[in-house]
C-alpha positions in Angstrom: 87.5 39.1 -21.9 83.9 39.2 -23.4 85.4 40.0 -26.8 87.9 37.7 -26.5 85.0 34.1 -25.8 82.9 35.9 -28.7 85.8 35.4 -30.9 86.2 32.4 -29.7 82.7 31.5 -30.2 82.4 32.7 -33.4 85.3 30.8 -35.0 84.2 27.7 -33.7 81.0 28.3 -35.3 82.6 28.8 -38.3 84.1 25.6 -38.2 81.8 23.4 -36.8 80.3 22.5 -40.1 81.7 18.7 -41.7 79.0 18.4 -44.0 79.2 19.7 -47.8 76.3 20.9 -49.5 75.6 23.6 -51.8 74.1 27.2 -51.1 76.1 27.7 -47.9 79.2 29.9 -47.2 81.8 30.2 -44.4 79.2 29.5 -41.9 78.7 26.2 -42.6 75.1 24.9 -43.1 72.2 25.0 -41.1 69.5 27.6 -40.5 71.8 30.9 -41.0 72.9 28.8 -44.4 69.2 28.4 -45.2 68.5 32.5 -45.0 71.6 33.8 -45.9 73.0 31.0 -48.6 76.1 32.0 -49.7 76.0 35.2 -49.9 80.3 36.8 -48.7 81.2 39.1 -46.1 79.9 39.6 -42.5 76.4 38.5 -43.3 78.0 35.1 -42.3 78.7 36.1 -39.0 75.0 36.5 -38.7 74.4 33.0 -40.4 76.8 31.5 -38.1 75.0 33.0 -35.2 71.9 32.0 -36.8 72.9 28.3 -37.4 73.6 28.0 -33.5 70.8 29.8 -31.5 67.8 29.0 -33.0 68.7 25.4 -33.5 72.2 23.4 -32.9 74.3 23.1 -35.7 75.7 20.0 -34.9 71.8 18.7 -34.6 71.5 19.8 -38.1 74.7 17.9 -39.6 74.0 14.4 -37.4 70.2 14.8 -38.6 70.6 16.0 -41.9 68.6 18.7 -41.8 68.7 22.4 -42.0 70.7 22.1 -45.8 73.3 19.7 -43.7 73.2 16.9 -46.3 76.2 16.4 -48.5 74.9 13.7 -50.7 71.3 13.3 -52.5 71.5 9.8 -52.4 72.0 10.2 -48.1 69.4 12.6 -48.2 66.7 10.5 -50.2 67.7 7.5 -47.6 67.3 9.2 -45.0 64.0 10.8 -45.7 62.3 7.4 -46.9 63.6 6.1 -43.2 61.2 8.8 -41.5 58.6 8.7 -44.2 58.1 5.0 -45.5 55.0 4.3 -44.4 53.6 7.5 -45.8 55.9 7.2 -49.0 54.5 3.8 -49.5 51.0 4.8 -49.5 52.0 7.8 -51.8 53.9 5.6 -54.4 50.7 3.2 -54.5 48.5 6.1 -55.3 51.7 7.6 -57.9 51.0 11.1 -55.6 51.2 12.7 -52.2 53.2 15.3 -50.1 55.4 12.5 -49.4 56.0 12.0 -52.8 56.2 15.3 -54.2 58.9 16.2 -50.9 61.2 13.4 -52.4 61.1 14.9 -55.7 62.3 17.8 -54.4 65.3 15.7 -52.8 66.0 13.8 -56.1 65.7 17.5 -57.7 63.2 16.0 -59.9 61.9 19.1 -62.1 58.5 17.1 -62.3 57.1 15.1 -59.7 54.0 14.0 -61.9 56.0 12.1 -64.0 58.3 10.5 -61.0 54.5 9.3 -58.9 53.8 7.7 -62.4 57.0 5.9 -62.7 57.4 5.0 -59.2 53.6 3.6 -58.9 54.6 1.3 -61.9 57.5 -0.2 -60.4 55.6 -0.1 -56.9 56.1 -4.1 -56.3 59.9 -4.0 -57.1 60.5 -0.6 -54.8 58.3 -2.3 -52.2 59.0 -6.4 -52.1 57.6 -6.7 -49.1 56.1 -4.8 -45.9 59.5 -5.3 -44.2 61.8 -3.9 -46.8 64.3 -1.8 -45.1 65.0 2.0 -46.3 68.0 1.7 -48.2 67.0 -1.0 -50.3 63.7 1.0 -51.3 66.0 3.8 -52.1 68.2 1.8 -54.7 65.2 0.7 -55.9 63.3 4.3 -56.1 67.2 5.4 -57.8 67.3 2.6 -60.2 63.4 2.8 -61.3 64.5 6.4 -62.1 68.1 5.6 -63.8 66.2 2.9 -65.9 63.8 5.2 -67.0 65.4 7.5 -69.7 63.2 10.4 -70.0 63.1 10.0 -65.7 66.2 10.2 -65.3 67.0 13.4 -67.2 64.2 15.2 -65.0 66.0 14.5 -61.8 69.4 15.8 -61.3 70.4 14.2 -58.5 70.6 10.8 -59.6 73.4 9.4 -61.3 
């Protein structure tokens, strides 16, 4: 009987995951999918497990954390919701931790050269002090698009 609810277990766990997002296996994302990436075979047992004890899996894909984000552009939007304020002040100064973490999320390969362009364009990303999120991340994409040598540093924007 114990077998049998593991098995059960497990298999839901490895089909939990909706989200797509590269460096995972059949696990699914989440933490296992951070440590074990895509590595084959029973290590994703393991990264299964992992994904659901520490932390929930399903947290991971409504959050978007944990490698549970299929799409840059949903990933950059939803990390300028939780860090505007701090991004604003960052952009202003053209660096910060804020900054430098959304480069990493726009796979920028230098985010030097992003604070620059960004702290140029700071009065078109940020209009106004009541600017929602989404429209300061078309603007952030955009500033980058419209900036040739920008836009070939950071992968993830189209």
């Amino acid at each position: 009987m114990r077998r049998l609810l593991f098995g059960v277990v497990l298999a839901a766990c490895l089909c939990a995951s909706t989200a797509f997002a590269d460096n995972y296996g059949m696990a699914g994302c989440g933490l296992g999918a951070m440590a074990f990436k895509d590595q084959p075979g029973s290590v994703q047992i393991f990264a299964a497990t992992l994904n659901n004890l520490i932390s929930p899996q399903t947290f991971a894909i409504s959050s978007g954390t944990s490698n549970c984000v299929d799409n840059p552009n949903t990933a950059s939007a939803m990390f300028i919701q939780v860090n505007k304020d701090a991004l604003r002040t960052d952009i202003s100064r053209g660096t910060g931790d804020s900054l430098a973490s959304l480069s990493k999320i726009l796979k920028c390969s230098d985010s030097d050269k992003l604070g620059v362009s960004l702290q140029k364009n700071y009065q078109t990303i940020f209009p106004s002090d009541t600017t929602p999120a989404d429209k300061i991340n078309d603007s952030i994409r955009s500033t980058i698009h419209n900036d040739a040598e920008l836009s070939k540093d950071c992968a993830a924007v189209i």
